[in-house]
HTML snippet that shows the backbone in 3Dmol.js (N, CA, C, O; Angstrom):
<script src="https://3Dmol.org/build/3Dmol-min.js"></script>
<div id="view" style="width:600px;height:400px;position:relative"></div>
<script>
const pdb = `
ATOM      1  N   UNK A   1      15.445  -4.111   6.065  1.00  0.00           N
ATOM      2  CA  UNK A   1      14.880  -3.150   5.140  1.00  0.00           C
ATOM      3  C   UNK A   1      13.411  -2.914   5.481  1.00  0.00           C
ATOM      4  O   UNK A   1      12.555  -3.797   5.536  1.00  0.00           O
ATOM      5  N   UNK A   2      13.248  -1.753   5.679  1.00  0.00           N
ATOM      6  CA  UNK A   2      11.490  -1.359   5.617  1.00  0.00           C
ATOM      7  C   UNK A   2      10.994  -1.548   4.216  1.00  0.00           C
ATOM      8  O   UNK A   2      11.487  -1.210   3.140  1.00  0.00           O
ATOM      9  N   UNK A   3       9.626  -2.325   4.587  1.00  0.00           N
ATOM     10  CA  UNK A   3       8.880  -2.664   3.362  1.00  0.00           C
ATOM     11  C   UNK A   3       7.202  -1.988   3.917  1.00  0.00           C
ATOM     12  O   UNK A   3       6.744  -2.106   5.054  1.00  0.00           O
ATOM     13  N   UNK A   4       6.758  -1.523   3.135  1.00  0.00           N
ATOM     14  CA  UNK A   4       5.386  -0.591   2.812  1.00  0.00           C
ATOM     15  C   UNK A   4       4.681  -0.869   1.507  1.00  0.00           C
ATOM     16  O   UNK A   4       5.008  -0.882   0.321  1.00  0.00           O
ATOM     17  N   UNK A   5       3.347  -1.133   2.349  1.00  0.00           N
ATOM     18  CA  UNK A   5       2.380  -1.396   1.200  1.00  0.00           C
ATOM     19  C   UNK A   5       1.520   0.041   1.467  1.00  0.00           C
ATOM     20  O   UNK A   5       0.828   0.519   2.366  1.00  0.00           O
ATOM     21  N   UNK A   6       2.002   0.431   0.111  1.00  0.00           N
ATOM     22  CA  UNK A   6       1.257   2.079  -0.182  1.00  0.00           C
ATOM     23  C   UNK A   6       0.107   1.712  -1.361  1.00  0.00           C
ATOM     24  O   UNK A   6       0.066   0.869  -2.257  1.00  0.00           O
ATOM     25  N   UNK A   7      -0.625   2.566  -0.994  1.00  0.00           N
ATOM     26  CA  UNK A   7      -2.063   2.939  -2.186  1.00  0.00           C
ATOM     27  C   UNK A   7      -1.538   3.277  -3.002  1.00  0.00           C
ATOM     28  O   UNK A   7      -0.568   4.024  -3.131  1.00  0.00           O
ATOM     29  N   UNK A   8      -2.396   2.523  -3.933  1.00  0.00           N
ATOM     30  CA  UNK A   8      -2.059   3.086  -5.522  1.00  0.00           C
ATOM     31  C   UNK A   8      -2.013   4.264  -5.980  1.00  0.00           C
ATOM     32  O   UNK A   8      -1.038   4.698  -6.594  1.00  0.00           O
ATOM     33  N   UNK A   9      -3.360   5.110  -5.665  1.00  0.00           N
ATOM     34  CA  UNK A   9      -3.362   6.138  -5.882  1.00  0.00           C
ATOM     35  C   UNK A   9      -1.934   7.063  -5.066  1.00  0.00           C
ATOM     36  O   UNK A   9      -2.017   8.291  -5.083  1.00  0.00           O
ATOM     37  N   UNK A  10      -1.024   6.589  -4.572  1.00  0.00           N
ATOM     38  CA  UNK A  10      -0.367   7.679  -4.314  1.00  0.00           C
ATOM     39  C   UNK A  10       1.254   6.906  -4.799  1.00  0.00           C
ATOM     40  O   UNK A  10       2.088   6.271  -4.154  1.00  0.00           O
ATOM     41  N   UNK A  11       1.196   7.201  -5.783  1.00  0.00           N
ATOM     42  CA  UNK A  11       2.561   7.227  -7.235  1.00  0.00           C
ATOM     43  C   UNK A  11       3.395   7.517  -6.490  1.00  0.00           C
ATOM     44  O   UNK A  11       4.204   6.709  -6.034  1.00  0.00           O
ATOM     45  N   UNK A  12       3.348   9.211  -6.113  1.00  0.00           N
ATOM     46  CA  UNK A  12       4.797  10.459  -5.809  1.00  0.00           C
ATOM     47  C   UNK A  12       5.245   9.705  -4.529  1.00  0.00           C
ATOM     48  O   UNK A  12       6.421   9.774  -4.173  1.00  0.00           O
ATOM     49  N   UNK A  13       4.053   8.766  -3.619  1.00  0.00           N
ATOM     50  CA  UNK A  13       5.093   8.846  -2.501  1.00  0.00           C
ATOM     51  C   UNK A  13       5.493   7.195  -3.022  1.00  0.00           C
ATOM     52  O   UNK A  13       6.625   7.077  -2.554  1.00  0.00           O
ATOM     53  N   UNK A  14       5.341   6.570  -3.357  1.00  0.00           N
ATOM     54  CA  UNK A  14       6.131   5.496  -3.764  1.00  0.00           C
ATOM     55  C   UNK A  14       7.703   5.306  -4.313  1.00  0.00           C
ATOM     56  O   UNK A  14       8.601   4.517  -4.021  1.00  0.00           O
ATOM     57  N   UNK A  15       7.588   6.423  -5.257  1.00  0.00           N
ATOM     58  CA  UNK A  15       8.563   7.070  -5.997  1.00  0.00           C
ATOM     59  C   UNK A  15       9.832   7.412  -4.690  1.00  0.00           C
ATOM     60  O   UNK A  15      11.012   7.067  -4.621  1.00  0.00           O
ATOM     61  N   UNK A  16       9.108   8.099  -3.910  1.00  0.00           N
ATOM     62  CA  UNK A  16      10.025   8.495  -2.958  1.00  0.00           C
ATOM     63  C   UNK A  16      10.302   7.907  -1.735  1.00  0.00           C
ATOM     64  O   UNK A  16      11.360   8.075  -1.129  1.00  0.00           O
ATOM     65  N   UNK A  17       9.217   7.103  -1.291  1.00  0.00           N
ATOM     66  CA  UNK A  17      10.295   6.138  -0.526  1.00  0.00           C
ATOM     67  C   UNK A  17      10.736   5.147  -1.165  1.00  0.00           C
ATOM     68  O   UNK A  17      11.284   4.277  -0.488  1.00  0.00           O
ATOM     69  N   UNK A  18      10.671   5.003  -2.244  1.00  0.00           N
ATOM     70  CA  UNK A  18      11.637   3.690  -3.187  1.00  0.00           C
ATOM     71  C   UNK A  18      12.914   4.754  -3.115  1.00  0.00           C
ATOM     72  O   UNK A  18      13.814   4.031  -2.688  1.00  0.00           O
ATOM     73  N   UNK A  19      13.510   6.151  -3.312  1.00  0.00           N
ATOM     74  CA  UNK A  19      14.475   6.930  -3.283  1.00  0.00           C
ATOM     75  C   UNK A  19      14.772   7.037  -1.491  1.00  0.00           C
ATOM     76  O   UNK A  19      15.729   7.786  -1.291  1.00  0.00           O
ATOM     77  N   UNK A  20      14.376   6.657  -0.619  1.00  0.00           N
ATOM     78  CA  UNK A  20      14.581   6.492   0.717  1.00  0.00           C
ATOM     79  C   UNK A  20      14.873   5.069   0.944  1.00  0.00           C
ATOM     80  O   UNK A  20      14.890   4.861   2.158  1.00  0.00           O
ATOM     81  N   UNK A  21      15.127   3.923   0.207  1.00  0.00           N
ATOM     82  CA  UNK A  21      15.919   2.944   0.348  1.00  0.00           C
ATOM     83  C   UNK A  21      14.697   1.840   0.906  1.00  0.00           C
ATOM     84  O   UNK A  21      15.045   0.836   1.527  1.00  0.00           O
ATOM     85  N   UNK A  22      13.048   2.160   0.588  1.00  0.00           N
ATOM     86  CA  UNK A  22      12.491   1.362   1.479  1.00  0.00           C
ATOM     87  C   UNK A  22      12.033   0.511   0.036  1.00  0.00           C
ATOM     88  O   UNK A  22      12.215   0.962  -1.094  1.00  0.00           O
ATOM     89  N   UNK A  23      11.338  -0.948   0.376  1.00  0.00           N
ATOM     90  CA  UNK A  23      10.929  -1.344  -0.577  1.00  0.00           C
ATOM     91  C   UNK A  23       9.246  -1.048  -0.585  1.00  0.00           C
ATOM     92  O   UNK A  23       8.863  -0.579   0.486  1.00  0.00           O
ATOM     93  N   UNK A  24       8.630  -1.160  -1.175  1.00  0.00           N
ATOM     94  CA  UNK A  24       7.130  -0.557  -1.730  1.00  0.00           C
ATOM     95  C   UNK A  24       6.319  -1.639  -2.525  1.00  0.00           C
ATOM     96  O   UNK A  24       6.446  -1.902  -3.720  1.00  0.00           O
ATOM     97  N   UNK A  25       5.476  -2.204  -1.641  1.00  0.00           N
ATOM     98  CA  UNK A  25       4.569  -2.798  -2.283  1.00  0.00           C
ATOM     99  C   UNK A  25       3.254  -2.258  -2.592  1.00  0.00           C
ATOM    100  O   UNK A  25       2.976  -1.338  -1.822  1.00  0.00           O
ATOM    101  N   UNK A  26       2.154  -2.560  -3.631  1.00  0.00           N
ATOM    102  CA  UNK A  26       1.006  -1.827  -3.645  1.00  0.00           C
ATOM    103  C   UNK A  26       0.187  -2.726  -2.858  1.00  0.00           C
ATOM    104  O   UNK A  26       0.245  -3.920  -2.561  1.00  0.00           O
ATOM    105  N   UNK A  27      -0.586  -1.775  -2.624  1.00  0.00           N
ATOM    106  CA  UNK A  27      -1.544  -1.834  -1.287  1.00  0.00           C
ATOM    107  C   UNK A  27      -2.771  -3.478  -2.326  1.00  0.00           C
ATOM    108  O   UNK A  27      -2.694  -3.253  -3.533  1.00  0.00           O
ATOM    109  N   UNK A  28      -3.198  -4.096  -2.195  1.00  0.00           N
ATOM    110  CA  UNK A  28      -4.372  -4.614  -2.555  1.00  0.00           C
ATOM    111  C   UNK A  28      -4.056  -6.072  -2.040  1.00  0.00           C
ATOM    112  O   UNK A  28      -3.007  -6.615  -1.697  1.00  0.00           O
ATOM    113  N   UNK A  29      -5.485  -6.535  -2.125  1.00  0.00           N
ATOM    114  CA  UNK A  29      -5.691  -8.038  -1.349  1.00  0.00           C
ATOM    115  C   UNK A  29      -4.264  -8.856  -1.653  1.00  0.00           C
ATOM    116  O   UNK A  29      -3.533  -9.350  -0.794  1.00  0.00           O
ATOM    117  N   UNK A  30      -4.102  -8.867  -2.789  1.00  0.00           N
ATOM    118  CA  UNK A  30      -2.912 -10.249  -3.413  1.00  0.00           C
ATOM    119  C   UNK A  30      -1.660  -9.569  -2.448  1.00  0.00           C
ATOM    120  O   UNK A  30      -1.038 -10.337  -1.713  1.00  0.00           O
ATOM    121  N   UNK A  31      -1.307  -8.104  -2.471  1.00  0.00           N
ATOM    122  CA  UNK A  31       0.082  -8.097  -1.791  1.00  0.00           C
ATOM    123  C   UNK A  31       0.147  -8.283  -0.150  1.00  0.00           C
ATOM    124  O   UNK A  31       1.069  -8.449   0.647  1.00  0.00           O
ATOM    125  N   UNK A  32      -1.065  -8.190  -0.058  1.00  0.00           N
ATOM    126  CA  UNK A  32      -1.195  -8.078   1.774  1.00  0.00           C
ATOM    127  C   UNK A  32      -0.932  -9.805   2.190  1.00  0.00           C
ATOM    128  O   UNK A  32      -0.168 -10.294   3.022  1.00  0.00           O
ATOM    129  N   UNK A  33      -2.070 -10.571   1.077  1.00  0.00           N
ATOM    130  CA  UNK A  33      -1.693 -12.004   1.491  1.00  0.00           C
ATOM    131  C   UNK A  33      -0.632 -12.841   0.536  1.00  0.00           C
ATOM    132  O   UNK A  33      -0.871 -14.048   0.547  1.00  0.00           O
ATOM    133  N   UNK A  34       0.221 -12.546  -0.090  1.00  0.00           N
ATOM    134  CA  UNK A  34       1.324 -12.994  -0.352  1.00  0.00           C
ATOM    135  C   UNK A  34       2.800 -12.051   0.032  1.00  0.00           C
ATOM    136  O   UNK A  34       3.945 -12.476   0.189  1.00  0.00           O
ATOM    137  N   UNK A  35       2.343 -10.804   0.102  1.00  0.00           N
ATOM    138  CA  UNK A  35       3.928 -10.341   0.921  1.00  0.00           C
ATOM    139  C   UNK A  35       3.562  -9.790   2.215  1.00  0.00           C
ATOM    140  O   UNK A  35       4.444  -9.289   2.913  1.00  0.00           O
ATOM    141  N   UNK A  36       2.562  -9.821   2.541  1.00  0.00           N
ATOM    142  CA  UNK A  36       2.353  -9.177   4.070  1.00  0.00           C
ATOM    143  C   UNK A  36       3.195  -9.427   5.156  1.00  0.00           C
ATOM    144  O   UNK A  36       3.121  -8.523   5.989  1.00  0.00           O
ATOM    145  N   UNK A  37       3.946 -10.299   5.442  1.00  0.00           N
ATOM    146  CA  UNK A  37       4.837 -11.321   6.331  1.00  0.00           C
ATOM    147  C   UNK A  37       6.114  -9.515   6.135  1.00  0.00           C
ATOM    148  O   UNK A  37       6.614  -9.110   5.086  1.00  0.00           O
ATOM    149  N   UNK A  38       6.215  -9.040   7.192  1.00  0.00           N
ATOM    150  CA  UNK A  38       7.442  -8.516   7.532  1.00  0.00           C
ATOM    151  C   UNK A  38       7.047  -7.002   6.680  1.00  0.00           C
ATOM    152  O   UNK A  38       8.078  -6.512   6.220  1.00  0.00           O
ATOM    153  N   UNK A  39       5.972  -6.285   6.418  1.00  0.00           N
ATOM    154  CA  UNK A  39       5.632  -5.546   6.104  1.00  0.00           C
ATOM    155  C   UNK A  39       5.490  -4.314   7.139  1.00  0.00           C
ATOM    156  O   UNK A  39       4.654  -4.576   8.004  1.00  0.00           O
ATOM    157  N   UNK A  40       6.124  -2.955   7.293  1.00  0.00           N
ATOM    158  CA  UNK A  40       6.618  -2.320   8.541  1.00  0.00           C
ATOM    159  C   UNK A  40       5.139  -1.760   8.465  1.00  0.00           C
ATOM    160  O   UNK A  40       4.594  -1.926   9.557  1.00  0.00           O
ATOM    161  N   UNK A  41       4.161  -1.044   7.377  1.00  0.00           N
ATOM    162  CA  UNK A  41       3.383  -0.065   7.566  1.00  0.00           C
ATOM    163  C   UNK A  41       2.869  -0.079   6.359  1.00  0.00           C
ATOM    164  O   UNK A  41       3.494  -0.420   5.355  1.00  0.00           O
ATOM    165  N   UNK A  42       1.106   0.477   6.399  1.00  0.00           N
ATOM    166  CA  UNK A  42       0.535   0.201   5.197  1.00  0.00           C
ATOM    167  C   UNK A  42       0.106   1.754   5.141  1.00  0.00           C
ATOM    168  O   UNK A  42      -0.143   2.432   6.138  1.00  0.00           O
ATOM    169  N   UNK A  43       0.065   2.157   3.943  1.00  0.00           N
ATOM    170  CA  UNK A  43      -0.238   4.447   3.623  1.00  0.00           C
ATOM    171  C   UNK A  43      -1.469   3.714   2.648  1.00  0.00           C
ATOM    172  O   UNK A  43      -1.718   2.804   1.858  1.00  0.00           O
ATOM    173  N   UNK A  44      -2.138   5.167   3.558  1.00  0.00           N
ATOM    174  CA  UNK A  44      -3.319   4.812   2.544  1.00  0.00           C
ATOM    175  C   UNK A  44      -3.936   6.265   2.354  1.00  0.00           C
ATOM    176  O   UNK A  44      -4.229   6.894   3.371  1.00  0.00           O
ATOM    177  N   UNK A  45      -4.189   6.941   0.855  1.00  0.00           N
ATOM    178  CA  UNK A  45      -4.989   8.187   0.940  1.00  0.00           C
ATOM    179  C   UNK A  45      -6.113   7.968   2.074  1.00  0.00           C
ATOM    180  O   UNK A  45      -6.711   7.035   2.611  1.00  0.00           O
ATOM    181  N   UNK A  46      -6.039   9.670   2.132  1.00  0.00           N
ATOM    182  CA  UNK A  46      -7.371  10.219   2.532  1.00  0.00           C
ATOM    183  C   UNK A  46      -8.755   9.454   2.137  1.00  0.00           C
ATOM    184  O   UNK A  46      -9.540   8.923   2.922  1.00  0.00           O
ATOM    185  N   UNK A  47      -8.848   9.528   0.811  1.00  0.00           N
ATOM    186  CA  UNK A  47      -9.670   9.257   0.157  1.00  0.00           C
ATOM    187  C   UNK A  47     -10.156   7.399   0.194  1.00  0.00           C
ATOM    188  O   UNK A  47     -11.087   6.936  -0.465  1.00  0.00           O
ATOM    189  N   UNK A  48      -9.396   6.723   0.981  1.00  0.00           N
ATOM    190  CA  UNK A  48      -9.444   5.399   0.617  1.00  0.00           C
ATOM    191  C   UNK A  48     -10.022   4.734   1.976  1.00  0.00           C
ATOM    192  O   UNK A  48      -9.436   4.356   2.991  1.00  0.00           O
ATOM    193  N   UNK A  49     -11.976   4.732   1.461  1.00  0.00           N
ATOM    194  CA  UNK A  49     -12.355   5.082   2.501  1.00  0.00           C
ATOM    195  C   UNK A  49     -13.189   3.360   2.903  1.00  0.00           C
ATOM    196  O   UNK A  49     -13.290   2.712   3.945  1.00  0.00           O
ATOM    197  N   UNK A  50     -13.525   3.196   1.865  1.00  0.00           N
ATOM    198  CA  UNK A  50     -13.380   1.250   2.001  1.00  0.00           C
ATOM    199  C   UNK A  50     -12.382   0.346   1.827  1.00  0.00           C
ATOM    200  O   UNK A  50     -12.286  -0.357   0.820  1.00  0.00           O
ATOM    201  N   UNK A  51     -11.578   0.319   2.817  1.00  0.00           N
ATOM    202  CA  UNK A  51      -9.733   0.084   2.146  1.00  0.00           C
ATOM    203  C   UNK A  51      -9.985  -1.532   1.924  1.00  0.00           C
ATOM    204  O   UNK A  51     -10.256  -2.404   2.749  1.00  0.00           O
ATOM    205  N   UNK A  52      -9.749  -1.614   0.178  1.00  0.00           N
ATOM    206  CA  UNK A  52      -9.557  -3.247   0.067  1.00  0.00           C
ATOM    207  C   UNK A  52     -10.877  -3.919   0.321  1.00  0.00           C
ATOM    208  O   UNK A  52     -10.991  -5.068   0.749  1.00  0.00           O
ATOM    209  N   UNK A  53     -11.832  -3.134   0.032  1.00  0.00           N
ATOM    210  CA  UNK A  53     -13.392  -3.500  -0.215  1.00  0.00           C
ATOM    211  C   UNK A  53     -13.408  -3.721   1.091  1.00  0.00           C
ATOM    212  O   UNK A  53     -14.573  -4.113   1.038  1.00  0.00           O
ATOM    213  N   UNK A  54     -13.142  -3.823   2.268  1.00  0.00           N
ATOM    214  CA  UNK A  54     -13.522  -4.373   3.359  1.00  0.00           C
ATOM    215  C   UNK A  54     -14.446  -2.940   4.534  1.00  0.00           C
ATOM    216  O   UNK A  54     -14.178  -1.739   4.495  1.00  0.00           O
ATOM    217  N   UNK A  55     -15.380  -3.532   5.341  1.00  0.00           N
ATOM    218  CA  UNK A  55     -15.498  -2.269   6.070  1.00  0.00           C
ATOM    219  C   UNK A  55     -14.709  -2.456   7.498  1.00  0.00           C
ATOM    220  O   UNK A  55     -14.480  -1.440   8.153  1.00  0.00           O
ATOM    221  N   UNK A  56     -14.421  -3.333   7.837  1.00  0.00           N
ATOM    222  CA  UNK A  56     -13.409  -3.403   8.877  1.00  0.00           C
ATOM    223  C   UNK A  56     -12.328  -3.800   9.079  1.00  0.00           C
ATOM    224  O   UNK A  56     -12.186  -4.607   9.997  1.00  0.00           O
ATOM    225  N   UNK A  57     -11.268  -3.414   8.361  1.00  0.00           N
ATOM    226  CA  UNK A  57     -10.119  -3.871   8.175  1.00  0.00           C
ATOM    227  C   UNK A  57      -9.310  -4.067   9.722  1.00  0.00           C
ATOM    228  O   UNK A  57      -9.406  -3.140  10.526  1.00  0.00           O
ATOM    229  N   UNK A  58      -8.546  -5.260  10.078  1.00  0.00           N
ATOM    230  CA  UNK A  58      -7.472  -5.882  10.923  1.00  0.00           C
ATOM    231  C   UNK A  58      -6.177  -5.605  10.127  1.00  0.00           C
ATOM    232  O   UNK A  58      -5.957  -6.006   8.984  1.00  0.00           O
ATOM    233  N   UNK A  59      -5.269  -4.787  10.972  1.00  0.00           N
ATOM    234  CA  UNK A  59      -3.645  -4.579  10.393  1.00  0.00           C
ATOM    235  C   UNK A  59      -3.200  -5.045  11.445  1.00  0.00           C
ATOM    236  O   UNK A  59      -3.792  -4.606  12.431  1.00  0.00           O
ATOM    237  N   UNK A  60      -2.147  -5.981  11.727  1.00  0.00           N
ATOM    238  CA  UNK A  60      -1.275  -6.185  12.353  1.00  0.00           C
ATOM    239  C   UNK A  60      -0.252  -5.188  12.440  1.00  0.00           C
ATOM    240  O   UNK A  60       0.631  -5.202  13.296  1.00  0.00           O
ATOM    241  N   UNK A  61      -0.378  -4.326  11.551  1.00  0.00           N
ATOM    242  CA  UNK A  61       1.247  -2.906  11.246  1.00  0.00           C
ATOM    243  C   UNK A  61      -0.135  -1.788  11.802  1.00  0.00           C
ATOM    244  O   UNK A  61      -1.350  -1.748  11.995  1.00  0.00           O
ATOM    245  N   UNK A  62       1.055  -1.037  11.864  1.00  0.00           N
ATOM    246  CA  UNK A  62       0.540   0.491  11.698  1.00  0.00           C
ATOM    247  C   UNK A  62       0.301   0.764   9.979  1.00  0.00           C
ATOM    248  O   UNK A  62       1.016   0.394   9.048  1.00  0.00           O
ATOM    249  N   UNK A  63      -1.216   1.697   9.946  1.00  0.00           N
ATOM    250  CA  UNK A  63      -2.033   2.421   9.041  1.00  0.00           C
ATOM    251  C   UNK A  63      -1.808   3.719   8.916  1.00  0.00           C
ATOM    252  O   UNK A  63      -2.710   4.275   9.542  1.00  0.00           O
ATOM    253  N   UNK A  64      -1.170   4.430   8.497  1.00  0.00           N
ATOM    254  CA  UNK A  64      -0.985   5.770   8.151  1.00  0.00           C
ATOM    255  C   UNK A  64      -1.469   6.268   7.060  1.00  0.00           C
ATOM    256  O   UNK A  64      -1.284   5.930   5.891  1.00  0.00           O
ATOM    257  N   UNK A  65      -2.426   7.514   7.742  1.00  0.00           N
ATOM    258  CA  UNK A  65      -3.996   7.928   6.850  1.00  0.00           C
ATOM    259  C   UNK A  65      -2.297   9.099   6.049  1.00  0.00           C
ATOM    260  O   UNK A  65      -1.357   9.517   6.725  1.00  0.00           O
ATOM    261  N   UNK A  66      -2.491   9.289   4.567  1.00  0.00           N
ATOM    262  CA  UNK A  66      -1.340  10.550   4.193  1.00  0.00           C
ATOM    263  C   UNK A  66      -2.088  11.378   3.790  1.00  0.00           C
ATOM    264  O   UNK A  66      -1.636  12.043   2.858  1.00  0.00           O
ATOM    265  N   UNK A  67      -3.269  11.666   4.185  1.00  0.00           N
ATOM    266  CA  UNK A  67      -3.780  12.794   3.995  1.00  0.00           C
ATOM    267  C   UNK A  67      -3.514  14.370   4.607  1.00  0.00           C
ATOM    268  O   UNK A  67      -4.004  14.601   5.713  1.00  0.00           O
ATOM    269  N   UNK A  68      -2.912  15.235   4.066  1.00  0.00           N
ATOM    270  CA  UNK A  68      -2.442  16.533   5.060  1.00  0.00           C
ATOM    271  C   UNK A  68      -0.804  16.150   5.044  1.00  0.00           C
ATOM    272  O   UNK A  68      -0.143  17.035   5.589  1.00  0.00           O
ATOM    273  N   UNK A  69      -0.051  15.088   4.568  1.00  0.00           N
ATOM    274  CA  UNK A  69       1.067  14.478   5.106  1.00  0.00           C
ATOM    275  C   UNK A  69       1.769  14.879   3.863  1.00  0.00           C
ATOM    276  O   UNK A  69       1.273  14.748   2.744  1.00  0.00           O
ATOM    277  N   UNK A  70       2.773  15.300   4.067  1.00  0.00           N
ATOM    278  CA  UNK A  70       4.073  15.749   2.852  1.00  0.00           C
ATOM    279  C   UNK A  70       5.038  14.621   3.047  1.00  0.00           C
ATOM    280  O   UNK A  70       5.505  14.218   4.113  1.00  0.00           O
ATOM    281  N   UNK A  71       5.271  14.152   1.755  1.00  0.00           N
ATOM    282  CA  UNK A  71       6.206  12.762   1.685  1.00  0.00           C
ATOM    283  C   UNK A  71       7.219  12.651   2.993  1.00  0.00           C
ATOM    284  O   UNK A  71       7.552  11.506   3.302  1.00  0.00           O
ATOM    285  N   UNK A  72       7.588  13.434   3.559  1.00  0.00           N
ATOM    286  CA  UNK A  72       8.627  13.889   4.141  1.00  0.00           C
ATOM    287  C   UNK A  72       8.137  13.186   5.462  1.00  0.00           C
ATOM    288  O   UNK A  72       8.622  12.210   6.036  1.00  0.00           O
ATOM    289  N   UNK A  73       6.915  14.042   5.821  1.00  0.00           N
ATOM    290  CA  UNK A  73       6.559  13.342   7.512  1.00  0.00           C
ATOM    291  C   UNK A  73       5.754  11.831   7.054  1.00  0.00           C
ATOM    292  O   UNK A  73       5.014  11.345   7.909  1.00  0.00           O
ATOM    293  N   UNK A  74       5.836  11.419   6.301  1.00  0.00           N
ATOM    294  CA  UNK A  74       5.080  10.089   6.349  1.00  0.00           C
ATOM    295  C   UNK A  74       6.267   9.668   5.971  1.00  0.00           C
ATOM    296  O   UNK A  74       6.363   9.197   7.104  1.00  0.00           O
ATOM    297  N   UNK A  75       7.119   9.423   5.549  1.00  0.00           N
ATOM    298  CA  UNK A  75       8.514   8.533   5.798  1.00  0.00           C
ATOM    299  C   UNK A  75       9.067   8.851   7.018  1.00  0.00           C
ATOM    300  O   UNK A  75       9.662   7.893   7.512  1.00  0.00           O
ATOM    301  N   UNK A  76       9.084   9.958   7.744  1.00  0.00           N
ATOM    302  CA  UNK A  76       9.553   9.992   8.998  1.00  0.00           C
ATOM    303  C   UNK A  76       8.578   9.123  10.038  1.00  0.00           C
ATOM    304  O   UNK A  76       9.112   8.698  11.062  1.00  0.00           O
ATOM    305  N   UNK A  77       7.436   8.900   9.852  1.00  0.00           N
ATOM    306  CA  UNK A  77       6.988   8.590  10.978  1.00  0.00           C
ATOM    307  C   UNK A  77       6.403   6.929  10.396  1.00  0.00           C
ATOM    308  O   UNK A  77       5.683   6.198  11.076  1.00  0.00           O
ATOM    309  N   UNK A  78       6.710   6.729   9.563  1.00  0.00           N
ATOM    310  CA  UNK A  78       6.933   5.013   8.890  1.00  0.00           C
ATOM    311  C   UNK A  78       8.331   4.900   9.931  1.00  0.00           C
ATOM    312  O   UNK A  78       8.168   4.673  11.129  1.00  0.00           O
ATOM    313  N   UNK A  79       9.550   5.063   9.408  1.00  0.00           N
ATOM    314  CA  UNK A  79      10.504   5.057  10.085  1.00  0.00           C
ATOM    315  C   UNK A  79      10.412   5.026  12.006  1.00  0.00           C
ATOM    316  O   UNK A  79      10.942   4.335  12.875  1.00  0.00           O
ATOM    317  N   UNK A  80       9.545   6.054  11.998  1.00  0.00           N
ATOM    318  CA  UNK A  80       9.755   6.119  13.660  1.00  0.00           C
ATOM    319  C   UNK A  80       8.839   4.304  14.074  1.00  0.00           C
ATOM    320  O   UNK A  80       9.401   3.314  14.543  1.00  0.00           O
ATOM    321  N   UNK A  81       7.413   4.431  13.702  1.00  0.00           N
ATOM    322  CA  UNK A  81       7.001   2.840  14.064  1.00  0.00           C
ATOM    323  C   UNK A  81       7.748   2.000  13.559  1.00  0.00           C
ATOM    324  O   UNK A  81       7.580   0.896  14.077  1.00  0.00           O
ATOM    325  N   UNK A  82       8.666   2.022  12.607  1.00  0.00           N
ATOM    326  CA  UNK A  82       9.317   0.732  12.632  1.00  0.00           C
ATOM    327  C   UNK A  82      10.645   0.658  13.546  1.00  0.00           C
ATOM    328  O   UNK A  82      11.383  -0.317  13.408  1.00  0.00           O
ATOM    329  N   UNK A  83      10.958   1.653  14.461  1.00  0.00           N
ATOM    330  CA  UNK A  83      11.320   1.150  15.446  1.00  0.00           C
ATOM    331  C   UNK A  83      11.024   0.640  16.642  1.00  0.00           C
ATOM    332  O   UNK A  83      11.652  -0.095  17.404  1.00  0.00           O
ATOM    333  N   UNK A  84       9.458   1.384  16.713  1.00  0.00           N
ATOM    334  CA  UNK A  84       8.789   0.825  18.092  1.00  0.00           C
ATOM    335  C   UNK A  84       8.238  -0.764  17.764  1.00  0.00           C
ATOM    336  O   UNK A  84       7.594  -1.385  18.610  1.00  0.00           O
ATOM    337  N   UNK A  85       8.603  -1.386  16.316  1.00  0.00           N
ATOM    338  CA  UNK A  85       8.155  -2.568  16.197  1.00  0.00           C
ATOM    339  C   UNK A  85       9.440  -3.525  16.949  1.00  0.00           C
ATOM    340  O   UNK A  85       9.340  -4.750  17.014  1.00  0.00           O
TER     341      UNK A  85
END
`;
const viewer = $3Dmol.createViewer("view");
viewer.addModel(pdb, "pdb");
viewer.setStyle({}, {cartoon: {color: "spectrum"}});
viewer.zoomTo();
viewer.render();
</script>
């Protein structure tokens, strides 16, 4: 199962990849270091421009900025890196 830690601020796409069969965690310090383990991809607004108070964030996953992005191509291309994983 694909699991994604999405920004808070973005509800609608949670909503909808929870309706795309993926599981959805919210993005913040506690879920990264207690469910981070097997996490395909982390969405983060446009707007989320100190992600997690940090100024240099390390992801082991792919970061997908959803800014400009219609639910549609950011589940497609979650999907596509979690096959190149």
């Amino acid at each position: 199962m694909i699991k994604v830690a999405v920004s808070p601020t973005l509800s609608h796409l949670k909503e909808f990849l929870l309706d795309e069969g993926m599981r959805v965690v919210d993005l913040d310090d506690k879920a990264i270091n207690r469910e981070g383990e097997g996490i395909t991809a982390i969405v983060v607004s446009g707007t989320d421009v100190n992600f997690l108070g940090m100024q240099n964030i390390s992801a082991a996953v792919p970061v997908i900025n959803a800014h400009g992005l219609t639910d549609e191509e950011i589940s497609a291309e979650i999907k596509r890196r979690g096959r190149l994983a």
